[in-house]
Structures are given as structure tokens and as C-alpha cells.
C-alpha positions in Angstrom: -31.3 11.3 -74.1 -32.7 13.1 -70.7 -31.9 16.7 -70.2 -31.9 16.3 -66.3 -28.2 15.7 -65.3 -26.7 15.1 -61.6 -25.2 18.2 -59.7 -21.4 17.6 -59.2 -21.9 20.1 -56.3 -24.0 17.6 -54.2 -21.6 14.9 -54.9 -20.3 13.5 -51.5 -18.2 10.1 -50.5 -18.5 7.4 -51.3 -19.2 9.4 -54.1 -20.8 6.3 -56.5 -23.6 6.0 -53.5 -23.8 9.7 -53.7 -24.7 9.8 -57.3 -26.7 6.6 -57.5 -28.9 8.5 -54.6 -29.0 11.9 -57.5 -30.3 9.5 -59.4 -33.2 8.1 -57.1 -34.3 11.1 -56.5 -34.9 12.4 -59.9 -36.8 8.8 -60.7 -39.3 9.4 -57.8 -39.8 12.8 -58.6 -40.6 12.7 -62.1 -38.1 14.4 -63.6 -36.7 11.2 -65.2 -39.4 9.0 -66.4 -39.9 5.6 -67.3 -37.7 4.2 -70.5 -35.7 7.5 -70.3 -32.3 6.4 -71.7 -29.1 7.0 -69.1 -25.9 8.9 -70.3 -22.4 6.6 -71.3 -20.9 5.5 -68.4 -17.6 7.7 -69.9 -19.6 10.3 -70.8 -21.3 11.0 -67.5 -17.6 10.1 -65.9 -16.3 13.3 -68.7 -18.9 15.6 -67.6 -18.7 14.9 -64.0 -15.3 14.5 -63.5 -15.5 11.5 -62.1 -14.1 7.5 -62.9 -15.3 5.7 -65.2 -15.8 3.1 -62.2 -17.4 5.3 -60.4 -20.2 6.1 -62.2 -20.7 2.1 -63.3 -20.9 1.7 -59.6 -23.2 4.3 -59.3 -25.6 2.2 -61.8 -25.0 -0.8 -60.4 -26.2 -0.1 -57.4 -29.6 1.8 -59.5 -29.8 -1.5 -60.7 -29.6 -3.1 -57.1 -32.9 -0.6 -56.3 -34.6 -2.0 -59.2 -34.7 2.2 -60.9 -32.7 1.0 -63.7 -32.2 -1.9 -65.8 -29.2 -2.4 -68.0 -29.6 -3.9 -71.9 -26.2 -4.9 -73.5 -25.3 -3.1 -76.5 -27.9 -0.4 -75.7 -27.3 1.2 -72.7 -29.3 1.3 -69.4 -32.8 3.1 -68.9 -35.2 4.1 -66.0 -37.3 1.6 -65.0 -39.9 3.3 -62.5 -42.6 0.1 -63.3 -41.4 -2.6 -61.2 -42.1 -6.3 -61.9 -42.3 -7.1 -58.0 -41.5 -5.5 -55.2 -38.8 -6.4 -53.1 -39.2 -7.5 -49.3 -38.6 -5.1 -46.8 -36.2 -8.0 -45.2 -33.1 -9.5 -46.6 -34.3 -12.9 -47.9 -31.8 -14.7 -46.4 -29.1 -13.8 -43.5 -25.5 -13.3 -44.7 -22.7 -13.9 -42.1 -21.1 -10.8 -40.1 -24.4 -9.2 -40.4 -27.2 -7.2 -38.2 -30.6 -7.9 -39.5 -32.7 -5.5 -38.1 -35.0 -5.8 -41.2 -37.2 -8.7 -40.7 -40.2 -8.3 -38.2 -40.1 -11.5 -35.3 -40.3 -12.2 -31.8 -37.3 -12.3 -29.3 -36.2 -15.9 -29.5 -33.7 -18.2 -27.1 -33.0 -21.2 -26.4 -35.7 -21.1 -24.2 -38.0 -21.8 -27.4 -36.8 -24.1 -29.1 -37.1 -26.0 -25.6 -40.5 -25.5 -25.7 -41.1 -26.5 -29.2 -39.4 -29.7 -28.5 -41.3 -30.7 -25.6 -44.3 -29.8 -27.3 -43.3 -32.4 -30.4 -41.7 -34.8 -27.9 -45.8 -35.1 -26.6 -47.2 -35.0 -29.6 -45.1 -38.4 -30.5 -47.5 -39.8 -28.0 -50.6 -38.1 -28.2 -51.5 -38.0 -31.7 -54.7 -38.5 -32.4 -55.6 -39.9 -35.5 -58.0 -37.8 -37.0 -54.7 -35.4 -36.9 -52.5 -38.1 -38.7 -54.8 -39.8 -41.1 -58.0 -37.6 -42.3 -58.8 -35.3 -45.0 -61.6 -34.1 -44.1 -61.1 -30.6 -42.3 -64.7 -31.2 -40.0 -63.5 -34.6 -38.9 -60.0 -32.6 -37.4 -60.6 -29.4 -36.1 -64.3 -29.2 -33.9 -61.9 -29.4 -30.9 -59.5 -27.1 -32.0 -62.2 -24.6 -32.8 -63.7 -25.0 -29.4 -60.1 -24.1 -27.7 -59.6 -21.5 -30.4 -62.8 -19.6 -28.6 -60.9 -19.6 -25.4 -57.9 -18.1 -27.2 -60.3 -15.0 -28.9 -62.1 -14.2 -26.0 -58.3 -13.5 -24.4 -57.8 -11.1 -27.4 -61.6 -9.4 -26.4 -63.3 -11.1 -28.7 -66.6 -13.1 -28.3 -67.4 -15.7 -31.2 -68.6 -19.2 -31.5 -66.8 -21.6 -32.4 -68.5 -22.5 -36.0 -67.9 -18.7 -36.7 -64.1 -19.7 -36.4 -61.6 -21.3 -39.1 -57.7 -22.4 -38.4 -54.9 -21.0 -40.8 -51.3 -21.7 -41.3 -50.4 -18.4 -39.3 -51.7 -14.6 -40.5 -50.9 -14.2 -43.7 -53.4 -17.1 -44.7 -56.3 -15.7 -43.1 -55.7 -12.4 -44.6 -55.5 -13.7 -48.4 -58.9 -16.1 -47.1 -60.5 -13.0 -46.0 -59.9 -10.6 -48.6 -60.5 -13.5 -51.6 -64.1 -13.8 -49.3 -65.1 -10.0 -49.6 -63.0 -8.2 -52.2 -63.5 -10.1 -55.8 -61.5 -9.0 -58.5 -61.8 -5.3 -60.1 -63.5 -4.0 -56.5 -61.2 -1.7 -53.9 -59.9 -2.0 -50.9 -59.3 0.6 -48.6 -56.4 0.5 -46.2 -53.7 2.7 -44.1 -51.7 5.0 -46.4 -48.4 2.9 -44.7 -49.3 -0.2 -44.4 -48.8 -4.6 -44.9 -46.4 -4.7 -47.2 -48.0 -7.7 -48.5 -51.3 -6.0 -49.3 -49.4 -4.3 -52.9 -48.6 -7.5 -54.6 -51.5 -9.7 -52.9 -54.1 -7.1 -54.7 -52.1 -7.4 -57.8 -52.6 -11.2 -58.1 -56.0 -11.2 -56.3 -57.1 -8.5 -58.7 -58.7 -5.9 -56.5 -57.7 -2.3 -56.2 -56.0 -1.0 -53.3 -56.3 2.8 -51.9 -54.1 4.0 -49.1 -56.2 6.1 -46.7 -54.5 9.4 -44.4 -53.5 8.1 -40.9 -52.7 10.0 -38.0 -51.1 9.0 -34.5 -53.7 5.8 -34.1 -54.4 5.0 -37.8 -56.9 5.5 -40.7 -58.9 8.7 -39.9 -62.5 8.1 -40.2 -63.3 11.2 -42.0 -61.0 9.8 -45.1 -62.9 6.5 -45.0 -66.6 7.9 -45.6 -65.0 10.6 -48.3 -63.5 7.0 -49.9 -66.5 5.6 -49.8 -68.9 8.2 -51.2 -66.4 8.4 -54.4 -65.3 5.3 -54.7 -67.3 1.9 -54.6 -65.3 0.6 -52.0 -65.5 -3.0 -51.0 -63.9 -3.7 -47.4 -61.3 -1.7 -45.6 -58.0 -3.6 -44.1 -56.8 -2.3 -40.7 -53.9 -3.0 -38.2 -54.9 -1.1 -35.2 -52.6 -2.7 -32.6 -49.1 -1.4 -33.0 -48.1 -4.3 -35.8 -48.7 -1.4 -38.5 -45.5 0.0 -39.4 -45.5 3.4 -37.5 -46.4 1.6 -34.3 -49.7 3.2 -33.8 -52.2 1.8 -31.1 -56.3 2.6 -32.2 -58.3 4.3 -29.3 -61.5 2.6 -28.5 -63.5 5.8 -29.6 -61.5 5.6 -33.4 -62.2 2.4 -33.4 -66.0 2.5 -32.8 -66.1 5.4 -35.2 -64.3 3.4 -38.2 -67.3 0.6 -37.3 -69.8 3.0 -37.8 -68.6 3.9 -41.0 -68.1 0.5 -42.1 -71.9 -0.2 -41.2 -73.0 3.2 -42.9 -71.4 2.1 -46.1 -72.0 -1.6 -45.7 -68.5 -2.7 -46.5 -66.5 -5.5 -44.4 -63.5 -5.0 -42.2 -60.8 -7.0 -42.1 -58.6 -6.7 -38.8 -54.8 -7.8 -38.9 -54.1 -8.2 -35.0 -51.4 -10.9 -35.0 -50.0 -9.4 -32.1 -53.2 -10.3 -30.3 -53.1 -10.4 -26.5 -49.1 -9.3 -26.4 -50.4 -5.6 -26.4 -51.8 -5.0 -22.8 -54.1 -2.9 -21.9 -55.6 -2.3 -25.6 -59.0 -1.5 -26.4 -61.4 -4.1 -27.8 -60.7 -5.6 -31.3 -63.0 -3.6 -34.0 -64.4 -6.8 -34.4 -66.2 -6.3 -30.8 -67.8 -2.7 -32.3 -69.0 -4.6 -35.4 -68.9 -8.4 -35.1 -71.6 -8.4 -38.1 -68.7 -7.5 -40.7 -65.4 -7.8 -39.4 -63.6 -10.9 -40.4 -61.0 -11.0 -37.4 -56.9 -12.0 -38.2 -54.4 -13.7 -35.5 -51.6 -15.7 -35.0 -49.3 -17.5 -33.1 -45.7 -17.0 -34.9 -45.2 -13.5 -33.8 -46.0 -13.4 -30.2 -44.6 -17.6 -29.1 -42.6 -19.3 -31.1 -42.0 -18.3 -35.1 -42.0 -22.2 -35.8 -45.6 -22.4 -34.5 -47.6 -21.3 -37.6 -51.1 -21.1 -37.4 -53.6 -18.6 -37.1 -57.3 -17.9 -36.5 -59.9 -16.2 -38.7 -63.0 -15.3 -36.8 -66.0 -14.3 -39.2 -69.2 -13.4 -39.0 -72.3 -15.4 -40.2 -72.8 -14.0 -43.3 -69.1 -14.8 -44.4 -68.9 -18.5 -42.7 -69.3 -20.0 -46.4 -67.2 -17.7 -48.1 -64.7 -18.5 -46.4 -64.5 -22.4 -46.2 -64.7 -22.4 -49.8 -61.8 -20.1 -50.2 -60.0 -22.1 -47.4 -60.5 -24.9 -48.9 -59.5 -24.3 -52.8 -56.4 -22.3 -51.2 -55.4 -24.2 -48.3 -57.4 -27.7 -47.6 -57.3 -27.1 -44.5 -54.1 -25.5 -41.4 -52.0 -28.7 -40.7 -53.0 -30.8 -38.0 -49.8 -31.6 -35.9 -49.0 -27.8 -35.7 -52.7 -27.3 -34.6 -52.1 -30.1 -31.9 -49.2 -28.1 -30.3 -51.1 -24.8 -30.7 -54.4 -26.3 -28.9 -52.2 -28.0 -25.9 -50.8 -24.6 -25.2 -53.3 -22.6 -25.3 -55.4 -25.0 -22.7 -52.0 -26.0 -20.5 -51.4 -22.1 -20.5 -48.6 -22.3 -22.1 -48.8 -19.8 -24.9 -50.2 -16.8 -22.3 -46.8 -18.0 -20.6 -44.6 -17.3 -23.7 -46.7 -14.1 -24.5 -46.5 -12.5 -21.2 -42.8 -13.6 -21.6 -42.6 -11.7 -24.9 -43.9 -8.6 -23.8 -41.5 -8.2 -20.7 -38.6 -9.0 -23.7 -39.9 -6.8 -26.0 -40.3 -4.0 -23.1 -36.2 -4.6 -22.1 -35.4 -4.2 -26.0 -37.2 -0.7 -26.2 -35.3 0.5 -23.0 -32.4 0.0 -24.9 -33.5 1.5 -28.2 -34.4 4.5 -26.4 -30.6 4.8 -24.9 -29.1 4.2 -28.3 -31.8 6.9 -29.9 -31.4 8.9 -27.3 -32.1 12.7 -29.0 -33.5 11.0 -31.8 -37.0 11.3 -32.4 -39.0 7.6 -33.4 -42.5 6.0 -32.7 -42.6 2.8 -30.6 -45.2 1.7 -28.8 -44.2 -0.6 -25.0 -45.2 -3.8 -26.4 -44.6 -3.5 -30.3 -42.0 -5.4 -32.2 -40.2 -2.6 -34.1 -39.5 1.2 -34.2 -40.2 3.5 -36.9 -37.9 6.1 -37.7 -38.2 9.0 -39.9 -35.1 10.4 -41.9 -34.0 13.9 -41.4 -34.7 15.9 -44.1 -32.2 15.8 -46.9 -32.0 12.0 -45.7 -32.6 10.0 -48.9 -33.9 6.7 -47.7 -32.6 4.2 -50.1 -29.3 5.5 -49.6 -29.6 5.6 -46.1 -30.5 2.1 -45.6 -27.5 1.3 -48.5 -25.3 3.2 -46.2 -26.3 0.8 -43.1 -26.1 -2.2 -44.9 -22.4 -1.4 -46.0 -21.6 -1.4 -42.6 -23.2 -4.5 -41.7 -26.7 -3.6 -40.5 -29.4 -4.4 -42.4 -32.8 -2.5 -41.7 -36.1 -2.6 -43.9 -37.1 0.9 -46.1 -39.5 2.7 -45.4 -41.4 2.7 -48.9 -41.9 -0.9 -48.5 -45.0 -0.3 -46.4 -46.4 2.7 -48.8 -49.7 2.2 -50.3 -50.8 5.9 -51.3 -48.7 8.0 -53.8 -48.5 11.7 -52.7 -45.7 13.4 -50.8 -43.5 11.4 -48.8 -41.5 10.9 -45.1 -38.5 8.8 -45.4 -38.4 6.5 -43.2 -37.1 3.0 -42.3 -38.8 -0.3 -39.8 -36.5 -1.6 -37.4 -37.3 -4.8 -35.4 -36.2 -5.0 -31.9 -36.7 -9.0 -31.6 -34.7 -10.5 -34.3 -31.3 -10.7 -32.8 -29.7 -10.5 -29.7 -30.0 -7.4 -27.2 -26.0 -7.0 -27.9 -26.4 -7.0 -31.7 -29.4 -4.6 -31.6 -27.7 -2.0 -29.5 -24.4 -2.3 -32.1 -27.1 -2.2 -34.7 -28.9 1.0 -33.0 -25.0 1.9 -32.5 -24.6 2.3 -36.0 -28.1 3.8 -37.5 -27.3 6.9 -34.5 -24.5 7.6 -36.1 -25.7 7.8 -39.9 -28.2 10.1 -38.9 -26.2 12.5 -36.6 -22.7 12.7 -38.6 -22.1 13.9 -41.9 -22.5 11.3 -44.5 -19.3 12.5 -46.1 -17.3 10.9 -43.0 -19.2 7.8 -42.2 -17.5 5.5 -45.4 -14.0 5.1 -47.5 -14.1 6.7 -50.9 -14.6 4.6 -53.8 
């Protein structure tokens, strides 16, 4: 039985959220550990003075966070050493709720307009290399050729053999880090990061290491000290406002993280799904070190979320690599979407819908600002999301349990951590993924957690 015990002085309503967040606490910081066996549900209720159905409640909701796991007959124990990690969006969207949680462009009707059309002519101008081959060289030549138009609007320069079609982002990153990281090497990347990157190392079998950041990313210094100690492999970056604090990379950082790439001979891999949505950017780090970077982008996030697929731009020496590893993983992008994706980026289509984004995305920051007003967050003009650290004394699991109780649902802040060490709470929320009358309700709600006192804001249990 643990000696740590909750403080029945820090207790505050709705009291079972109160002591579940005691709880949380004491699991991150070590002073319960993994396996530690949990008081009685009465006999925590005795010495607390609580209900009984308060403090199941209270372990419930542990159980909800995936701190503690219950075993019938024997009682329920810390579980710090998670199977997998949970989302940072709600899997699926309940009714009467806000989801502010899951990262997508502003959609309407607009759209799904567009896609239409786009399938409507694609009925009659399917070629059939599209419908009926297998063989990935016998389909995509074009597409790759049209693909070169689409880089070069992102600042990039490539040829078009140098280029291979995905089924959106997160397919071209798994390609690219299967092609330079093999299992048991490391990866370096942004202390707050993909939150894909955790579990993806864990079934790809390299190591990850979470690098310091400051106000544009991974600081270049902590890169070369990673390097010298550790055999690093290839370092993942997001340096255009899609990483989770919504920092934009200088072109000087950016040229200085290439040189310390080249001086340790280690790949890049650059996450910029965003692409040509963030004006006024410098070039990609692919255009200070075209001769290791394998480049990342996408469609889904910047035109329509139904239009998924992706380009990886690579340099010579990874061309190979990377077939294979498309090939055993993927085949090959599919076809028809490629189709749609090749029309619109010739007919002008997709710079239509991106430049459309961007004003969108621009009006939905206006209005974060007003509803935040006081309230200190990054953003950046054309991102999708804010990020928004917690007062001090905030705990963040309970803070986003609060928000969800009252029908808003925004995505934790540890979702994104890759580096253990001290700790800002924070939480993502995305300005696209519901209407600009839902995300000022939404915004509505989160200004008020954080300015009254908690002990107000819900019912008692």
C-alpha cells in the first residue's frame, strides 16, 4: 500500500475530478509509481471524508486517463506504462458537442461542391492506366510531372523522378523514416512534436529523442550536442506553423539546422503539409540541403480533407529506398484521387482553395483573439490551431476533463511530448473544424475555465 495520500485541503468541486486530478499529479511526478496498489474505495472515502461514490468516480475517471487500471477482486493499481497512446482528438464526434480537438481545414458546402465536380469529370475522363494497371510506372509519369509544378509553389526545385505520390502526409512520413531510420537507430525531433512519431517509432523500431525548441523550433546547438553523443540517424522537423506551438522557422535557423545535418551526415525529414497555405515563408529546408532532405506534403489539410494524397520529394541517393518501402507498404497512392489532385493543381484549382483557406483560417484567428482576449497563446496568421498554455496550478488532464463536461472537446497538451523533463501544460485547439459560431462558444467556454475559479465552473458530485 503507498504512503502518498491526497490532501483533503486541495479538494475542490466537483470534488471526484478534483481528486482524480491529486491523483495525476502524484503519477507524473513519481511519487506513486508503476504497480503501486490504490487504497479501498471506503477506505480512502473514511479517511477523506468523502462518498463512497465519490472516490469510485474519482477512479473511474484515472481509469478514463489510462493512470490506473482496475483488477476485480484485487483492487486498482497505477499504471504509468501505457499500452498505446491515446489520440489527441476524440475518435469519433458525439452529438451536442464542440470538437475543437482534431486538427482540419475550414470546410463548407463550398467543398464538397468541388469534390463533386471534380468526381462528376473524372466519370468521363478516366484514363485507363488509372482504372486498370498495377504497375505504379505505367500510372503516375504524368502525375509526377504536375507534382513538380506543385513543389516548386512550396519553394522547392526537384525533378520529377526524384518525386513519389502518397495517400496524404502521414504516408510519406512512415516511407521516409522506414527509408533512413532502420530499427534500433534514433531519431531526432522537436521536444513537442507529431503525435504520431511516439507510437510510429515504437512499431518501426527506432528511437526517438525530443530536442529543446524555442520560438521557431529545434535549436541547432541541441542538434550537434545530439549528434556528438548519440549516433543519431535523421532528424524530423515541422518548421511551418503545423508543429503544435505554431512556430514558423526563420530562413537563417533553417540553413543552420542544414549545416548541421550535412556536418553529421544524417537525413532530414520535413513535415510541411501546410505547404504553400503559409505566405510569405522561407524556403523549405529541403532548398538549404536538397542532398538529404526527404520533403513531406499534402493536400487534405490545406483543400479538401477527402482529397488524400501527398508528395515525397527525395534526393538521389534515397530514390530506391523509397520505392521499395512504397511499394511493400503502400503499392502505390490510388489513382482516381491522384486524377482529381493532378486536374487541380494544372486547372488552378487547388491554389484557388488554398488561397481560400488562408483568408478562412485568418477570419477564425480574429475571432480567437477576441474570445482570448487577455489571454496569452501562440498562433501564427495562417496556422490551423492555437496553442495554449495553462496557468500555473492548471492541471492539464483535468482541465481538458473540465471542457469536455461542458461540451467542448480540445486535444492535451502531452499528446505532442516527445522529451521527458519538466513540463508546461498545455492544450491544441483547432480553429477549422467547426463552424466560426461553434468555435467562438467553444473559445466562450475554455476563457472561462481559465479565468474563474474551478470551484464554480461545475455542479457538485
Amino acid at each position: 500500500m503507498t504512503q502518498w495520500r491526497p490532501d483533503p485541503a486541495l479538494i475542490r468541486r466537483p470534488a471526484y475530478l478534483s481528486l482524480a486530478d491529486q491523483f495525476a499529479r502524484a503519477i507524473h511526478d513519481g511519487r506513486l509509481e508503476n504497480g503501486e496498489r490504490l487504497p479501498t474505495h471506503r477506505a480512502l472515502a473514511d479517511e477523506l471524508a468523502l462518498s463512497v461514490q465519490t472516490v469510485s468516480r474519482a477512479y473511474e475517471e484515472l481509469i478514463r486517463r489510462d493512470l490506473v487500471v482496475g483488477e476485480i477482486g484485487r483492487g486498482s493499481f497505477v499504471q504509468t506504462q501505457r499500452r498505446e497512446p491515446d489520440p489527441p482528438y476524440l475518435p469519433e464526434r458525439p452529438g451536442e458537442v464542440i470538437d475543437l480537438s482534431i486538427l482540419k481545414p475550414v470546410c463548407e458546402l463550398m467543398h464538397l461542391e468541388r469534390l463533386k465536380q471534380g468526381l462528376a469529370w473524372l466519370a468521363g475522363e478516366l484514363p485507363a492506366s488509372s482504372a486498370l494497371s498495377f504497375r505504379p510506372n505505367m500510372v503516375f509519369p504524368r502525375h509526377r510531372a504536375v507534382a513538380v509544378e506543385w513543389l516548386r509553389a512550396c519553394g522547392l526545385e526537384v525533378s520529377p523522378q526524384n518525386v513519389t505520390l502518397t495517400n496524404g502526409a502521414t504516408g510519406g512520413m512512415t516511407v521516409a523514416l522506414m527509408s533512413v531510420a532502420p530499427p534500433g537507430s534514433t531519431v531526432a525531433t522537436e521536444a513537442i512534436g507529431h503525435h504520431t512519431l511516439v507510437p510510429l517509432a515504437r512499431y518501426l523500431g527506432f528511437n526517438l529523442e525530443g530536442l529543446p525548441i524555442d520560438d521557431e523550433g529545434i535549436v541547432p546547438e541541441a542538434l550537434d550536442a545530439a549528434c556528438r553523443q548519440n549516433d543519431i540517424r535523421a532528424v524530423f522537423v515541422q518548421p511551418s506553423v503545423i508543429n503544435p506551438t505554431a512556430s514558423l522557422m526563420g530562413s537563417v535557423r533553417r540553413s543552420q539546422l542544414a549545416e548541421v545535418a550535412r556536418r553529421h551526415d544524417i537525413a532530414i525529414i520535413e513535415n510541411d503539409v501546410l505547404g504553400p497555405l503559409v505566405e510569405d515563408r522561407a524556403p523549405p529546408v529541403a532548398h538549404f540541403a536538397p542532398e538529404r532532405t526527404l520533403y513531406v506534403t499534402s493536400f487534405s489539410k490545406i483543400t479538401v480533407p477527402g482529397l488524400r494524397i501527398g508528395y515525397l520529394a527525395v534526393p538521389d541517393r534515397y530514390v530506391t529506398a523509397v520505392a521499395n518501402r512504397h511499394l511493400v507498404t503502400n503499392w502505390m497512392a490510388t489513382p482516381m484521387v491522384a486524377e482529381i489532385a493532378t486536374k487541380w493543381v494544372s486547372d488552378g484549382t487547388a491554389m484557388e482553395l488554398v488561397r481560400w483557406q488562408r483568408e478562412a483560417v485568418r477570419r477564425r484567428l480574429a475571432i480567437a483573439a477576441e474570445a482570448l482576449e487577455g489571454i496569452a497563446f501562440r498562433a501564427h496568421r495562417d496556422g490551423l490551431h492555437i496553442w495554449l498554455p495553462l496557468p500555473d496550478g492548471r492541471a492539464e488532464e483535468g482541465f481538458v476533463a473540465q471542457a469536455r463536461l461542458q461540451s467542448v472537446a480540445i486535444a492535451p497538451g502531452a499528446s505532442f511530448r516527445i522529451a521527458e523533463g519538466p513540463w508546461q501544460p498545455a492544450v491544441r485547439i483547432s480553429l477549422g473544424s467547426t463552424t466560426e459560431s461553434e468555435l467562438r462558444t467553444g473559445l466562450g467556454v475554455v476563457t472561462r475555465l481559465l479565468l474563474a475559479d474551478p470551484e464554480h465552473l461545475l455542479l457538485a458530485i
